[in-house]
C-alpha positions in Angstrom: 0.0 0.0 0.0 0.7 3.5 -0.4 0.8 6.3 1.6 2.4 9.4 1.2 1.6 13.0 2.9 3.2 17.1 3.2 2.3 19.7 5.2 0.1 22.4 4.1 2.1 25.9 3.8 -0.6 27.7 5.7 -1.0 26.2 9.7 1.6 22.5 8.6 -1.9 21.0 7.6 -1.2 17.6 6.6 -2.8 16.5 3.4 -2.9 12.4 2.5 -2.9 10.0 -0.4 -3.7 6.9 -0.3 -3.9 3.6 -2.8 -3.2 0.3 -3.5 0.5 1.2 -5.2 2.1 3.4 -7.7 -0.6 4.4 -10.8 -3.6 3.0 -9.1 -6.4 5.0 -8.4 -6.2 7.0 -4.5 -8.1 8.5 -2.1 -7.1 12.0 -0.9 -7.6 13.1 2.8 -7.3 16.5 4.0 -6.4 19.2 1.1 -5.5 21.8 2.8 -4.8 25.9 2.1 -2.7 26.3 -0.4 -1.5 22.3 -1.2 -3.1 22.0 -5.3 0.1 22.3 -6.9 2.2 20.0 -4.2 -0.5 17.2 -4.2 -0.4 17.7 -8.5 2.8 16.7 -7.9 3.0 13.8 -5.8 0.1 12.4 -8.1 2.5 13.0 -10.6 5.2 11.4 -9.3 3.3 8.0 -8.0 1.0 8.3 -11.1 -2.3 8.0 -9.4 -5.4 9.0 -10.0 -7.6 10.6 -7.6 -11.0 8.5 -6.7 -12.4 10.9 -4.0 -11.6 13.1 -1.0 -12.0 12.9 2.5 -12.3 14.8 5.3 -11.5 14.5 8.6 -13.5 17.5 9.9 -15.0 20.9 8.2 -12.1 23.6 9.4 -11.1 25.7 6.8 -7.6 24.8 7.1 -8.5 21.2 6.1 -10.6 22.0 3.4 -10.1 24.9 1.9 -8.6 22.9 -2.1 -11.1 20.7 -1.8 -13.4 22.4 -4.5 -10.4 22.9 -7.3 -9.2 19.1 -6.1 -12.8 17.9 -6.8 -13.6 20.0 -9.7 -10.3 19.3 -11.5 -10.4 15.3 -10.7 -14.2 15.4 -10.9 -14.5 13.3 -8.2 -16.9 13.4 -4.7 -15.8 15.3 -1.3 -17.4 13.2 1.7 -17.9 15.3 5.4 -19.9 14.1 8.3 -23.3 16.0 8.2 -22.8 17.5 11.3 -19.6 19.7 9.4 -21.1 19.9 5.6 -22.2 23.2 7.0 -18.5 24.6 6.7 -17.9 23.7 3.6 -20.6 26.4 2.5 -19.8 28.5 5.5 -16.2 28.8 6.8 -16.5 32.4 7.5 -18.8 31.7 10.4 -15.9 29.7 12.0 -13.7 32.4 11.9 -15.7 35.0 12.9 -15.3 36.8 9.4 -17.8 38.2 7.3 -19.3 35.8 4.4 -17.3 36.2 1.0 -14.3 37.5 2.8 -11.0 36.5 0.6 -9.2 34.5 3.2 -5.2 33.9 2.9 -5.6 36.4 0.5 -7.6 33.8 -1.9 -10.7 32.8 -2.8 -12.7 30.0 -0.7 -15.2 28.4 -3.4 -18.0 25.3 -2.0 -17.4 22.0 -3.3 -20.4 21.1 -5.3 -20.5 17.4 -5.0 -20.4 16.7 -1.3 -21.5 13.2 0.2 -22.6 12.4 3.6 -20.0 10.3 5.9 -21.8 8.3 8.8 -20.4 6.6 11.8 -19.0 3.2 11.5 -19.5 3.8 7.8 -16.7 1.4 5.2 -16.3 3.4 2.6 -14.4 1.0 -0.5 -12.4 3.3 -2.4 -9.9 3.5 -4.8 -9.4 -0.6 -4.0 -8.4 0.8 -0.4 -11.2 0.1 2.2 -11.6 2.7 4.7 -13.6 2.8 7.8 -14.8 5.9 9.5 -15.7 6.5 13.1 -16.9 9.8 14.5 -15.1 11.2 17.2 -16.5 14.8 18.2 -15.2 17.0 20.4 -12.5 19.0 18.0 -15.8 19.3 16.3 -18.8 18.2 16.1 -18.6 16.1 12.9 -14.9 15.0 13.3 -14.1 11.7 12.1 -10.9 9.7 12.1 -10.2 6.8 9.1 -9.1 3.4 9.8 -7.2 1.5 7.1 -5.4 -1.5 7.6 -2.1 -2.3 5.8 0.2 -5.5 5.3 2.6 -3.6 8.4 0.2 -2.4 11.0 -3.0 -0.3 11.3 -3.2 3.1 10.2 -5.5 5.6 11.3 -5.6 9.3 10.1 -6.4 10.6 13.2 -7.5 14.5 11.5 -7.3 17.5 14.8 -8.2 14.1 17.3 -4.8 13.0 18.6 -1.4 14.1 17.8 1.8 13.3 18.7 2.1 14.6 22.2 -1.3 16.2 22.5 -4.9 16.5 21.2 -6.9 19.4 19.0 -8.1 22.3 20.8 -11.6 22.8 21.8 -12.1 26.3 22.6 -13.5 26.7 18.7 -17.3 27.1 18.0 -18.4 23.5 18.2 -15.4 22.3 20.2 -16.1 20.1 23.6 -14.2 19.2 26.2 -16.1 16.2 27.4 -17.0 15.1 24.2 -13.2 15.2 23.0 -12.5 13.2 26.6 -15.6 11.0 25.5 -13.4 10.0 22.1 -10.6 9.8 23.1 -11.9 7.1 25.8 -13.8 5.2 23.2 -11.8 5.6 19.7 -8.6 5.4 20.5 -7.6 3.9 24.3 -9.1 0.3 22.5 -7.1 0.9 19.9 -4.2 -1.6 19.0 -0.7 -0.4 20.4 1.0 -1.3 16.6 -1.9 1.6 15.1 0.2 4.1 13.3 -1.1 7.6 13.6 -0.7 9.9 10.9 -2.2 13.1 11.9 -3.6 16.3 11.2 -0.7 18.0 11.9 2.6 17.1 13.0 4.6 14.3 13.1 3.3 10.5 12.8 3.2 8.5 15.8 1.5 5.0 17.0 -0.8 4.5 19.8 2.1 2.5 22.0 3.7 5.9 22.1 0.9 7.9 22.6 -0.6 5.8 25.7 2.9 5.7 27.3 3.8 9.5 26.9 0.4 11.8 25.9 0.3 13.4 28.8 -4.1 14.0 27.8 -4.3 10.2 26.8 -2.7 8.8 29.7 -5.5 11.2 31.8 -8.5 9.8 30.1 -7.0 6.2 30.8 -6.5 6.6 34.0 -9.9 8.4 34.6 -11.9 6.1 32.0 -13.2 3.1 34.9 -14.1 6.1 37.2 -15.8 8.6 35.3 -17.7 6.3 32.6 -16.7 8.4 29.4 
């Protein structure tokens, strides 16, 4: 299998491909501000051919190339319900008035945009994915499970990182339901999982139990508190 990733140049976003192997179809995860002409090029380079995005949450700084992706591929962006608004709205999430160039660019609304459910499998691109909301970054936030010949990999989107979590002080963001996920997504979680997040470096679940300073809280509270 094949997976290969870069940062965004706005806020180290990390967008995603995945496939089968070189010139296959893929799946595209997270295409972030400013990443078209990077992610042309790694398509380039493995010769793939984009089947769909995906997205882990709404936030701007996750979706914002989705509609040029989508329109140039012609291919479908999926989004939890409880996020599609963002893809129409982002200025609300910023407190910014609607049309407002952002980044000094454009923002444009996908226009092909499929609903994501928990628990969902999604089979794309010969790569079968399975989805799992975990709110609490935001409502709609959902992490994606795919399972190579090495280990698990989960794409973990603003959920977990590598040393910490995503913040929660944004409209729609939750403390307890971000506790609540972490407690039932990822502490059951196999220790091998790799963790490719949102942003920053890649990790595994081992690592983050032993060391994540908010995981280890949640696992240590979990049999008290019920989350």
């Amino acid at each position: 299998m094949l997976i290969a990733g870069f940062p965004a140049p706005a806020f180290g976003t990390n967008c995603w491909v995945v496939a089968p192997a070189a010139g296959e179809q893929c799946v595209i995860i997270d295409p972030g501000i400013g990443v078209v002409d990077q992610l042309d090029d790694l398509l380039a380079k493995h010769r793939l051919h984009p089947a769909a995005v995906i997205l882990t949450h709404g936030h701007i700084d996750h979706t914002f190339s989705v509609a040029p992706v989508c329109g140039a591929k012609d291919i479908p962006a999926y989004i939890h319900p409880a996020d599609a608004d963002q893809l129409a709205d982002p200025w609300s999430y910023i407190g910014a008035a609607r049309g407002t160039p952002m980044f000094g660019l454009e923002y444009t609304e996908p226009s092909d945009v499929k609903a994501l459910a928990d628990g969902e499998v999604l089979e794309l691109a010969g790569i079968t994915v399975t989805t799992t909301l975990a709110p609490g970054h935001t409502p709609g936030s959902l992490v994606f499970g795919v399972q190579t010949p090495d280990a698990p990999v989960l794409f973990s989107g603003d959920l977990l990182f590598a040393g910490s979590i995503g913040r929660v002080d944004l409209p729609g963001g939750s403390t307890q339901d971000m506790l609540r996920s972490l407690a039932r997504v990822v502490l059951p979680m196999d220790d091998a999982t790799v963790v490719k997040p949102g942003h920053g470096p890649d990790t595994t679940i081992a690592r983050e139990r032993a060391t994540n300073p908010y995981l280890r809280q949640v696992a240590e509270s979990f049999p008290r508190t019920g989350l």
